[in-house]
N, C-alpha and C positions, 0 to 999 in steps of 0.2 A: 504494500500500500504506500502508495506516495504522498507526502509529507507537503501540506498546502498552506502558506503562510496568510493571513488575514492579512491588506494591506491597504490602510487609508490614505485622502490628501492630506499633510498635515497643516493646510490654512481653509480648506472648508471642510474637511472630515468624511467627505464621499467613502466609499470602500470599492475597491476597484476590480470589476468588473473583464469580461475577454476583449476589452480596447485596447490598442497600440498608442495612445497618442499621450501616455504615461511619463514624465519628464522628471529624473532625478537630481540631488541636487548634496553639494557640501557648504559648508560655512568654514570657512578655513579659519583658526584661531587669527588672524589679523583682521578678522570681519570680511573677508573674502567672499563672495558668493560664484562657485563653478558650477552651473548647470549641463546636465548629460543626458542622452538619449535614452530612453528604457534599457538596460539590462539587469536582467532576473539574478545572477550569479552576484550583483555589487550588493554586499550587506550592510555598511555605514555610511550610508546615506540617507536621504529625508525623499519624499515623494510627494509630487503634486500631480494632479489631474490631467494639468493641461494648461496650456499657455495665460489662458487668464489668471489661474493659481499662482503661474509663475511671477507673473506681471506683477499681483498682488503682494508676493513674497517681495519681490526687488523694488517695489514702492516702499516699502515697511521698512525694508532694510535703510535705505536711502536718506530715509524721513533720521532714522536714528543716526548715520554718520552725520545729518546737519546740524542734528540735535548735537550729538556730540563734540561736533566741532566746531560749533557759537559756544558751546560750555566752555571749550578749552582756548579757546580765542580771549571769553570774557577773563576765565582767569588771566590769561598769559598780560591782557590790556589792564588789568585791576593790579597786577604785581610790577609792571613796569611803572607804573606811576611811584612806588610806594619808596 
C-alpha cells in the first residue's frame, strides 16, 4: 500500500487535489523567497495552489521587508542624530 501524504496551500488552506498547477516554495533564512515547479520527491518546502497563492505569498513577504526596512532606516536616522 502506498503511502499518500495530505497536502494543503499554506496561504489559503485548499488540500490538493490530481492538479498540476501546484507551485513550491522556500524562504531562505535571509528572507529569501525561491519558488519551484511541483515536484513530489522535494520534502522542505511550503506549497501553494497556484499563482495567485503565490502572488499573495510574495505580496506579504514584500509588505514585511518595507516594514522592516522603514524600522531599521528609523533607527539607523534616530541614532545618527544622537
Amino acid at each position: 500500500m502506498a503511502f499518500s501524504q495530505k497536502v494543503t496551500c499554506d496561504v489559503c488552506g485548499i488540500e490538493r487535489g490530481p492538479s498540476n498547477h501546484w507551485i513550491l516554495y522556500i524562504i531562505a533564512p535571509a528572507g529569501n523567497i525561491i519558488f519551484s515547479a511541483w515536484d513530489a520527491s522535494y520534502r522542505i518546502t511550503g506549497h501553494l495552489c497556484g499563482s495567485g497563492c503565490a502572488a499573495k505569498l510574495l505580496s506579504q513577504k514584500i509588505e514585511e521587508w518595507r516594514y522592516n526596512n522603514s524600522a531599521v532606516s528609523g533607527i539607523a536616522a534616530g541614532s545618527a542624530g544622537a
